[in-house]
Structures are given as C-alpha cells and as structure tokens.
MOPAC internal coordinates of N, CA, C and O (Angstrom, degrees):
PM7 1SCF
backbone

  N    0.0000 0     0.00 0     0.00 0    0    0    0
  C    1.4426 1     0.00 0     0.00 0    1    0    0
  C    1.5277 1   106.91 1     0.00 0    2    1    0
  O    1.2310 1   119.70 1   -43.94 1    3    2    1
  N    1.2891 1   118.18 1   136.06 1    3    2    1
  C    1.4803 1   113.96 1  -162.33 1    5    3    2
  C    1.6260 1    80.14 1  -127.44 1    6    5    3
  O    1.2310 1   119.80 1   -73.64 1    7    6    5
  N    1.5526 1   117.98 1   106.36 1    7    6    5
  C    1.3641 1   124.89 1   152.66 1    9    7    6
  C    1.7232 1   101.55 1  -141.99 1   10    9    7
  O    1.2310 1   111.47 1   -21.29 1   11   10    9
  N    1.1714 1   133.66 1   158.71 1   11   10    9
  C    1.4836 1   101.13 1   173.25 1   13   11   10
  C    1.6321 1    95.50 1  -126.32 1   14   13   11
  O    1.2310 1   126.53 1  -136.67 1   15   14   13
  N    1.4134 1   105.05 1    43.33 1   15   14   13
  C    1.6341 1    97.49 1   170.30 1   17   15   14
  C    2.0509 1    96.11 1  -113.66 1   18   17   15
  O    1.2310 1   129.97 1   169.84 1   19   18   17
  N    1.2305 1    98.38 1   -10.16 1   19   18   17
  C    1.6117 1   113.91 1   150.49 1   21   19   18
  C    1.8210 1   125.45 1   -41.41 1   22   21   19
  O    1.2310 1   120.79 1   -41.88 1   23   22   21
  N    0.8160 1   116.10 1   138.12 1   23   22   21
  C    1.9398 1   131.66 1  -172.79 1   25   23   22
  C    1.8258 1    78.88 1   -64.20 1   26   25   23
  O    1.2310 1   117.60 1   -20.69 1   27   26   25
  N    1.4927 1   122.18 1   159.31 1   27   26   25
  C    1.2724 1   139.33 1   134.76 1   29   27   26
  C    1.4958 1   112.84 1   -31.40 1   30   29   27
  O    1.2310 1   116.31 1   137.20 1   31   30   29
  N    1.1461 1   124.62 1   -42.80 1   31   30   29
  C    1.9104 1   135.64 1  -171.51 1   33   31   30
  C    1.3996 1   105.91 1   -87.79 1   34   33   31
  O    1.2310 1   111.33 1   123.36 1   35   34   33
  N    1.2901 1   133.93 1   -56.64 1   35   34   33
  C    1.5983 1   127.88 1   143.58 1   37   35   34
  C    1.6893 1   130.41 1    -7.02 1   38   37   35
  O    1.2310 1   135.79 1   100.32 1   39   38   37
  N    1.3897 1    87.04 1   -79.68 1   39   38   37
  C    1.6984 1   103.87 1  -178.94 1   41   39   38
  C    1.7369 1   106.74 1   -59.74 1   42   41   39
  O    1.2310 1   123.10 1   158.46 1   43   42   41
  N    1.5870 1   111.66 1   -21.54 1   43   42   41
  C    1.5097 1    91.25 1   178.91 1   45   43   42
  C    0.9980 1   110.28 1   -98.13 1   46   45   43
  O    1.2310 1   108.49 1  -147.35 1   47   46   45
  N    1.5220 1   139.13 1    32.65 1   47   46   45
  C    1.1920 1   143.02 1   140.80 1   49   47   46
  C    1.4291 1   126.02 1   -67.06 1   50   49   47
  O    1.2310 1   119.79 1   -56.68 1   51   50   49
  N    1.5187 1   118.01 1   123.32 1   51   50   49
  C    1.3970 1   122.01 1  -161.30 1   53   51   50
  C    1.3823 1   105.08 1  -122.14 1   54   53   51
  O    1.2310 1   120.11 1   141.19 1   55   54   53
  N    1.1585 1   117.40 1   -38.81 1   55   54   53
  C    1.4858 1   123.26 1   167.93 1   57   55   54
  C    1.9778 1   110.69 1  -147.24 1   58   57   55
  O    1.2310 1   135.56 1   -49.66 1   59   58   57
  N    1.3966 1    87.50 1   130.34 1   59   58   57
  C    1.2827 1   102.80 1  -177.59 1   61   59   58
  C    1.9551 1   124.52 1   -58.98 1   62   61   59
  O    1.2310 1   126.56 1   -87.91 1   63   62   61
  N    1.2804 1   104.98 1    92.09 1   63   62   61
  C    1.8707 1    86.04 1  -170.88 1   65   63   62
  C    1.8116 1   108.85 1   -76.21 1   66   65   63
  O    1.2310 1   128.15 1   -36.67 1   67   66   65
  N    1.3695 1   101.91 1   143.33 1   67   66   65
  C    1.1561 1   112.97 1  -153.84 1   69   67   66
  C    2.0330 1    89.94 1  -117.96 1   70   69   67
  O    1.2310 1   104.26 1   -30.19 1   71   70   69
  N    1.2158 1   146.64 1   149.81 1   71   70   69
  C    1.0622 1   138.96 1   175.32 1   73   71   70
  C    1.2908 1   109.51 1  -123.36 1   74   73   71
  O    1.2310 1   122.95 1   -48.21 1   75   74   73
  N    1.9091 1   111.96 1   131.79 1   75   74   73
  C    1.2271 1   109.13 1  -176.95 1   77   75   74
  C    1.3628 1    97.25 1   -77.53 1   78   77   75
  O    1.2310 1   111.93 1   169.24 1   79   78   77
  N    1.1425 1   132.81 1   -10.76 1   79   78   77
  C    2.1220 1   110.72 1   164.56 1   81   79   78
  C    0.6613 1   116.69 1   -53.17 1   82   81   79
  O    1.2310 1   121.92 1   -36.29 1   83   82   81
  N    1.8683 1   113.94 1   143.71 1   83   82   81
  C    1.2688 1   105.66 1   175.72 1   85   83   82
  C    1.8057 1   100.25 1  -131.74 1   86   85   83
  O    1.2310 1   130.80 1  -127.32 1   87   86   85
  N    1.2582 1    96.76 1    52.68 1   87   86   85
  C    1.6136 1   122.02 1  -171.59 1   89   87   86
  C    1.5813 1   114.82 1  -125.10 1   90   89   87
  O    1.2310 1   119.06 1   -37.62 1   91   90   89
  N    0.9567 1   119.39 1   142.38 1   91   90   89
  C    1.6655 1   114.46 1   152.51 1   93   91   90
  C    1.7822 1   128.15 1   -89.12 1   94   93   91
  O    1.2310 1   127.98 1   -89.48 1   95   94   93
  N    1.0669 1   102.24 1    90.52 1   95   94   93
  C    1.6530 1   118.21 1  -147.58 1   97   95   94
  C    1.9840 1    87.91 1   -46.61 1   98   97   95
  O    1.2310 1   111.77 1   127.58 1   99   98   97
  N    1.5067 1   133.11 1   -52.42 1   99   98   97
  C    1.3654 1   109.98 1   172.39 1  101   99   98
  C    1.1859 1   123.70 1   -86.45 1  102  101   99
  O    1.2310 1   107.88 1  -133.63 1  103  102  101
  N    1.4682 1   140.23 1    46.37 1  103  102  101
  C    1.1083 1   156.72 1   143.90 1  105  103  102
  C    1.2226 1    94.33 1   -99.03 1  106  105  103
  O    1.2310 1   108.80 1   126.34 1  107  106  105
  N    1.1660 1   138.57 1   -53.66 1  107  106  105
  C    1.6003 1   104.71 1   177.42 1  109  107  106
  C    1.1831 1   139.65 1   -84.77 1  110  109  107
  O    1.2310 1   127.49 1  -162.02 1  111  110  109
  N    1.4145 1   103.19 1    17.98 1  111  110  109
  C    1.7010 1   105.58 1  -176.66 1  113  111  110
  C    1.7992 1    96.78 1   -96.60 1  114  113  111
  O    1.2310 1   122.61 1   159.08 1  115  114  113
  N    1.5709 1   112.61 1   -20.92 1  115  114  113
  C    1.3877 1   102.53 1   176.34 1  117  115  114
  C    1.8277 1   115.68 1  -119.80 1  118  117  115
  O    1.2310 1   136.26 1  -151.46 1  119  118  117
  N    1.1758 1    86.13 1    28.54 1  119  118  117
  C    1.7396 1    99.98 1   162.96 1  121  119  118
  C    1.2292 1   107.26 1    59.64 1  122  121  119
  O    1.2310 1   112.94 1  -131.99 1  123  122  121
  N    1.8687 1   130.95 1    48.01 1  123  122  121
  C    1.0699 1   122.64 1  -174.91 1  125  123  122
  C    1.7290 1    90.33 1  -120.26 1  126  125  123
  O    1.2310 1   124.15 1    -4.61 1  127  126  125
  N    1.4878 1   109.65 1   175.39 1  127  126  125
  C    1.2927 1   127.91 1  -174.32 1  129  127  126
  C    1.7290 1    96.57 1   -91.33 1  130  129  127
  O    1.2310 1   117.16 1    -5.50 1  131  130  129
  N    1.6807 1   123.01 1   174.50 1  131  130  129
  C    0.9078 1   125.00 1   151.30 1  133  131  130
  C    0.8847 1   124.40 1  -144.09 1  134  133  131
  O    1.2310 1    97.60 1   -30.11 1  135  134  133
  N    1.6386 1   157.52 1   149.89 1  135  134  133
  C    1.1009 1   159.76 1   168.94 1  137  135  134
  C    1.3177 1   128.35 1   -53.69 1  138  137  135
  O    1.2310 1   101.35 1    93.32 1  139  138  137
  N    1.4148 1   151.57 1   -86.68 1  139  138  137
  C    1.2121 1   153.24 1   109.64 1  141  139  138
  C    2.0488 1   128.42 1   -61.56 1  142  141  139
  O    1.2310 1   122.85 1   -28.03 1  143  142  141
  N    1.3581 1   112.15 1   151.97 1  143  142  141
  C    1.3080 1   117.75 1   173.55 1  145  143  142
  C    1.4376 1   111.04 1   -99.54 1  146  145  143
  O    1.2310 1   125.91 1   -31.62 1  147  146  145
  N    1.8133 1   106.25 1   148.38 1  147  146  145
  C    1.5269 1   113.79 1   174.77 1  149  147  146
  C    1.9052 1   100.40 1  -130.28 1  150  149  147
  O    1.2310 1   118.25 1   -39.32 1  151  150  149
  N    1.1011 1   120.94 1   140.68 1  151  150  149
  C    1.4548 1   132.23 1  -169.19 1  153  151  150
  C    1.7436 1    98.30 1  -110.12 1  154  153  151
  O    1.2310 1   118.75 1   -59.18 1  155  154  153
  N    1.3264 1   119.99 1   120.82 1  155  154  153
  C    1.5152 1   156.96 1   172.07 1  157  155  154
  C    2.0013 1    84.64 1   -32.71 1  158  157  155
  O    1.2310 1   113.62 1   -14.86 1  159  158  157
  N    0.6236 1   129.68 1   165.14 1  159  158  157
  C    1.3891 1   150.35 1   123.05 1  161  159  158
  C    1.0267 1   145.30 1   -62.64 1  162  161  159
  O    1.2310 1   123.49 1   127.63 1  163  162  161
  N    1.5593 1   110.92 1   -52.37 1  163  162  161
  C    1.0341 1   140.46 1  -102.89 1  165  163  162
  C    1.5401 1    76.62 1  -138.38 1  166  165  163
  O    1.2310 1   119.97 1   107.63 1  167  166  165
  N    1.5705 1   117.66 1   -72.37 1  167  166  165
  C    1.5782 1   132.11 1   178.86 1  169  167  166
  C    1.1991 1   107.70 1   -99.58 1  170  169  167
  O    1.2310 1   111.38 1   148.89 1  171  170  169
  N    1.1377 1   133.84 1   -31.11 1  171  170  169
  C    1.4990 1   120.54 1   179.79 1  173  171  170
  C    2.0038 1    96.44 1   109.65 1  174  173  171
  O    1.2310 1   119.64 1   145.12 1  175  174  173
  N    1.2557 1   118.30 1   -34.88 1  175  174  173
  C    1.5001 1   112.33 1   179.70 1  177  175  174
  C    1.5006 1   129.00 1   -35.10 1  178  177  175
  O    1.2310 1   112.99 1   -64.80 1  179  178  177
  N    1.1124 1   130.85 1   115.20 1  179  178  177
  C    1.3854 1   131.17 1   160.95 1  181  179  178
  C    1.1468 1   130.38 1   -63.88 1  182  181  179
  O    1.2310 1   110.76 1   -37.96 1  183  182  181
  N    1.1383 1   134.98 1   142.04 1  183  182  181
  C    1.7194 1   134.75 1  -175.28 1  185  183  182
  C    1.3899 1   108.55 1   170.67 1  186  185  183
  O    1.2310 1   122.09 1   -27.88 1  187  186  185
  N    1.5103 1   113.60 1   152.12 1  187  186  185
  C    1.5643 1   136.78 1  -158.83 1  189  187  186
  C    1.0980 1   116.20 1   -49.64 1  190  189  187
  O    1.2310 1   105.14 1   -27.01 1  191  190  189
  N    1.3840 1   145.10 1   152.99 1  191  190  189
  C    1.9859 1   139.65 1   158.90 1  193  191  190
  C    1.1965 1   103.41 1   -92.58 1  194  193  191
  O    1.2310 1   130.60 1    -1.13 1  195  194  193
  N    1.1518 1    97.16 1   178.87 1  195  194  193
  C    1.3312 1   132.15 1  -155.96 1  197  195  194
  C    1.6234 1    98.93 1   -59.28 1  198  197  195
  O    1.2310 1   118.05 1   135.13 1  199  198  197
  N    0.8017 1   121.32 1   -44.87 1  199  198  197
  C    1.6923 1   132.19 1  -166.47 1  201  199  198
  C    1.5514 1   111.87 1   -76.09 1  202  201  199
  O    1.2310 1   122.83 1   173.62 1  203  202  201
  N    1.6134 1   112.18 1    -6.38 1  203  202  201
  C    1.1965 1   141.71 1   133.79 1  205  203  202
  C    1.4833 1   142.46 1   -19.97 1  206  205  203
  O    1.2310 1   109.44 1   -73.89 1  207  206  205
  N    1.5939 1   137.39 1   106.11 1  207  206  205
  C    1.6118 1   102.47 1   178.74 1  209  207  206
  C    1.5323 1   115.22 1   -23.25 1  210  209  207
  O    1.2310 1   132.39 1   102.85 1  211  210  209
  N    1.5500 1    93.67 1   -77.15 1  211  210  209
  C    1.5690 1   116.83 1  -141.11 1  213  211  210
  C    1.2418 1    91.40 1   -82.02 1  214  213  211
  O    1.2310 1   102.95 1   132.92 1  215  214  213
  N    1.6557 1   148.89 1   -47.08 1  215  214  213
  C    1.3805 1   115.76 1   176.20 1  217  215  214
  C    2.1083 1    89.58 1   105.79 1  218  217  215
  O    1.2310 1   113.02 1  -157.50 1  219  218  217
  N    1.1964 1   130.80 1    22.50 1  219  218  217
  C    1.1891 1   101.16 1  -167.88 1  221  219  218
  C    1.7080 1   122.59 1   -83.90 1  222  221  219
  O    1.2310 1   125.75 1   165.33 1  223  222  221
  N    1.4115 1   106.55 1   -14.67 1  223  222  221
  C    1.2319 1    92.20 1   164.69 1  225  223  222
  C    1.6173 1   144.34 1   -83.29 1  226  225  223
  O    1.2310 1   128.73 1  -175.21 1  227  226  225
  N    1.8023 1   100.80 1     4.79 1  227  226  225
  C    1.2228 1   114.75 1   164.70 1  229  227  226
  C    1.4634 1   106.96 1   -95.87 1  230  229  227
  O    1.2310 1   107.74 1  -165.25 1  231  230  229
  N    1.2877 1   140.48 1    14.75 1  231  230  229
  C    1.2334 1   134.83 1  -142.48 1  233  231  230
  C    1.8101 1    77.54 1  -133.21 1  234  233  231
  O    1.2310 1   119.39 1   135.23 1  235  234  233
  N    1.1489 1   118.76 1   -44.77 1  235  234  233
  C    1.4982 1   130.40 1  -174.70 1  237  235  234
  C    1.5613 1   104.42 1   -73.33 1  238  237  235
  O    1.2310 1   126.45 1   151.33 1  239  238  237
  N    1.4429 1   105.21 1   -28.67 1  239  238  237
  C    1.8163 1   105.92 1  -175.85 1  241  239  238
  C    1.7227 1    93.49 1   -69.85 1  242  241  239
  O    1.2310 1   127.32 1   124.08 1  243  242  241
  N    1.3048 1   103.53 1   -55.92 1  243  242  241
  C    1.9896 1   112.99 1  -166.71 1  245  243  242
  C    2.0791 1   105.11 1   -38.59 1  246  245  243
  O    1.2310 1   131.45 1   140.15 1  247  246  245
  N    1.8611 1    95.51 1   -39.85 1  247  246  245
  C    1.5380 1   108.44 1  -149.99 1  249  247  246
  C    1.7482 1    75.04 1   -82.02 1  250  249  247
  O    1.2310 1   114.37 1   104.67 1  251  250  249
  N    0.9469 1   128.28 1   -75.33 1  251  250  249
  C    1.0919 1   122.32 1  -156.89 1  253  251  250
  C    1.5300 1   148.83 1  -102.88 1  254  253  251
  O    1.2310 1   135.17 1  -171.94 1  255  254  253
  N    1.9312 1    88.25 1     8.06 1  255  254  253
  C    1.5034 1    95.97 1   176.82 1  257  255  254
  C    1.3884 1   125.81 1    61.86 1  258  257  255
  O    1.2310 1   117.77 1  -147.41 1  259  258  257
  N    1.1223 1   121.85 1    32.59 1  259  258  257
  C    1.5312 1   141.82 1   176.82 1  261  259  258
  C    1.6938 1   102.27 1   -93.66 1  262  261  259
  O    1.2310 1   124.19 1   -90.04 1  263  262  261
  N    1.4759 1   109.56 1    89.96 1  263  262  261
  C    1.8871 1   110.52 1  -168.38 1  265  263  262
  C    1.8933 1   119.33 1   -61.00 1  266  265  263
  O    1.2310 1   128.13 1   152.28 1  267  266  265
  N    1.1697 1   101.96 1   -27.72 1  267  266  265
  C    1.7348 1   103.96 1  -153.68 1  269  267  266
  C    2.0034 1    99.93 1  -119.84 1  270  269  267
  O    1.2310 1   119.36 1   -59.60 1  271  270  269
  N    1.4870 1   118.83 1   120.40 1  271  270  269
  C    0.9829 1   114.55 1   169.20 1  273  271  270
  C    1.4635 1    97.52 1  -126.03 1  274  273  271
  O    1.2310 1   126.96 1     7.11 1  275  274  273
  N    1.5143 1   104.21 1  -172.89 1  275  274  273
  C    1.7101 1   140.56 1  -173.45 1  277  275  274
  C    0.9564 1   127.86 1  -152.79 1  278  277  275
  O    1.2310 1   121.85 1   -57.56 1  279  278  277
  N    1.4527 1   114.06 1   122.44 1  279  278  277
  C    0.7544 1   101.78 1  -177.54 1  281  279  278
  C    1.7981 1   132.96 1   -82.32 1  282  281  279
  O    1.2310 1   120.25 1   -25.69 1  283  282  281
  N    1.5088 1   117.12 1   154.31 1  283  282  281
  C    1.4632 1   119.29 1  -158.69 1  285  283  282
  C    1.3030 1   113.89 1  -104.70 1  286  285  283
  O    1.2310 1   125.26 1  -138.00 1  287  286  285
  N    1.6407 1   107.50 1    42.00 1  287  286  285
  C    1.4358 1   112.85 1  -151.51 1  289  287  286
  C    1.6690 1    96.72 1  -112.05 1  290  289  287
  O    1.2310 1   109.41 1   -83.01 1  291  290  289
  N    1.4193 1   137.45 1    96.99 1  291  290  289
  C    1.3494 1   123.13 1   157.58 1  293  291  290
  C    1.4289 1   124.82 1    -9.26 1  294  293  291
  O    1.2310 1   134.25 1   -59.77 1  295  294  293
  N    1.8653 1    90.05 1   120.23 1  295  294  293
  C    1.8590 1   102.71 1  -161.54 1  297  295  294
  C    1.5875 1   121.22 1    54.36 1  298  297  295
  O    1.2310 1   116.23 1  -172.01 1  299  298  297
  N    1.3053 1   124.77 1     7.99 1  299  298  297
  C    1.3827 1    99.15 1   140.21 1  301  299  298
  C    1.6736 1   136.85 1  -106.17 1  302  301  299
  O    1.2310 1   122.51 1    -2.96 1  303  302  301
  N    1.0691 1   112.80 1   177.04 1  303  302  301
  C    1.5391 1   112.86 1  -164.02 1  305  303  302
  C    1.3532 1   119.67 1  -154.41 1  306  305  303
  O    1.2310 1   123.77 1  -119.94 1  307  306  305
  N    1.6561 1   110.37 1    60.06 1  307  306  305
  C    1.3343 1   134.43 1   165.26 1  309  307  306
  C    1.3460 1   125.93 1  -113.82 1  310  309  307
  O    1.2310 1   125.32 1   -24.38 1  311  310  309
  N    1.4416 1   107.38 1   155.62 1  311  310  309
  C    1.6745 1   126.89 1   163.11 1  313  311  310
  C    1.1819 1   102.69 1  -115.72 1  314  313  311
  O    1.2310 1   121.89 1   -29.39 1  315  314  313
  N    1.3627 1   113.98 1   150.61 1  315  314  313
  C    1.5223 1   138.88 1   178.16 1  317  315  314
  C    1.7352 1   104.71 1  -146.30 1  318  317  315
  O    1.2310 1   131.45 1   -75.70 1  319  318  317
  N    1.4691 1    95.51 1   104.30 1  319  318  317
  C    1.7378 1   103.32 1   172.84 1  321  319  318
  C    1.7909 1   104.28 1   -79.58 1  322  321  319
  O    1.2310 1   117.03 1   -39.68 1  323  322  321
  N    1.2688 1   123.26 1   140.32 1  323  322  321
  C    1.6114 1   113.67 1  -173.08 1  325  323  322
  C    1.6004 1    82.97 1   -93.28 1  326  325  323
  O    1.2310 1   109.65 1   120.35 1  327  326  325
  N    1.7088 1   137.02 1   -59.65 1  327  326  325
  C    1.5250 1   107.66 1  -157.39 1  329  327  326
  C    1.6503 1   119.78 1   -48.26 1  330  329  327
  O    1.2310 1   128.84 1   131.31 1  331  330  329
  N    1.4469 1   100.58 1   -48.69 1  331  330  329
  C    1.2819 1   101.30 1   178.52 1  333  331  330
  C    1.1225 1   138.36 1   -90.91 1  334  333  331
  O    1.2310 1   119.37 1  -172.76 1  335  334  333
  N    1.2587 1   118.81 1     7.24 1  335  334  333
  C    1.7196 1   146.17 1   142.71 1  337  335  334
  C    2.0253 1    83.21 1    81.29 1  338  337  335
  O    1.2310 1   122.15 1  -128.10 1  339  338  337
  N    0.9314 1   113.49 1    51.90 1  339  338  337
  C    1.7214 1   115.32 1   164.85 1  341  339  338
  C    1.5411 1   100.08 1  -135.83 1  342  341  339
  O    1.2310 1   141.03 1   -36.11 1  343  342  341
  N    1.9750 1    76.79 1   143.89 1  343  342  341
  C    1.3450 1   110.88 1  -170.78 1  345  343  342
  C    1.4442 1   112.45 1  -113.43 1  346  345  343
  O    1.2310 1   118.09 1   -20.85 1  347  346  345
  N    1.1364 1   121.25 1   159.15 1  347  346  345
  C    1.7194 1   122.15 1  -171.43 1  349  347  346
  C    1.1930 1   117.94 1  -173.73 1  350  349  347
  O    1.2310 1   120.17 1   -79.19 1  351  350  349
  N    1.5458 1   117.28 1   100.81 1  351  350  349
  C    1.8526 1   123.93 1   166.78 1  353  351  350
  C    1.7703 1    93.65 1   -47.94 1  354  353  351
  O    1.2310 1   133.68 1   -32.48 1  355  354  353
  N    1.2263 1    91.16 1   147.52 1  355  354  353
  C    2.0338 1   126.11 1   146.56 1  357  355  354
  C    1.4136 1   122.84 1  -144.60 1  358  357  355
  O    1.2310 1   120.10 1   180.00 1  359  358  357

C-alpha cells in the first residue's frame, strides 16, 4: 500500500492474502463457535476476532507478533495493524 500517512506495517503490504477458509482452524480443534474471521498477513492463518469467545487471532498477534490482518469477512475490505492500532479500507 503506497500512502505514507500509513504505519511502516501497512505500506509493506503488497498484496492482500485473502483465505479460502472459512473456519477458525483453533476453534475447531476445541469445538467452539466463532463470530467473524481475520487472515494473518504475515502467515496467511485464519482465526476468530475479537467479538469472538476465544479471541484467537489476537491471541496469535501477542504469540507471534504478526502486525497487519484482514479481515476474511465476505465484502469487506480492511487492514488492521495491532502495534499501531490503524485501520485502512482497499
């Protein structure tokens, strides 16, 4: 993304990975429901938001420092960097 009122973690986004799951891969290993999906950046992993029981794709940001997700939600078209808490349609 070439804006430079964009985070450092933003702008090094070049292409958006989008995941054909439409699961939260650790929500289903312990048989829980989830609310909406957010897609890794970083790895490409899918897993639940915040609005979520369990929270695992913020739980995956804490473990592993992966800054910039997306959400994996039919028709939408955002990034959300967690250090720098900025958000941005494409």
């Amino acid at each position: 993304m070439d804006d430079p009122s964009l985070c450092q973690h933003l702008q090094a986004i070049i292409q958006v990975k989008l995941s054909d799951d439409h699961v939260c891969e650790e929500c289903v290993k312990i048989g829980a429901e989830w609310f909406h999906l957010r897609t890794c950046q970083t790895c490409g992993v899918t897993l639940c938001c915040d609005q979520s029981e369990h929270q695992h794709m913020t739980k995956h940001y804490h473990k592993e420092q992966h800054p910039v997700i997306a959400s994996a939600q039919p028709g939408e078209r955002w990034l959300w960097c967690y250090p720098d808490e900025q958000f941005v349609e494409y």
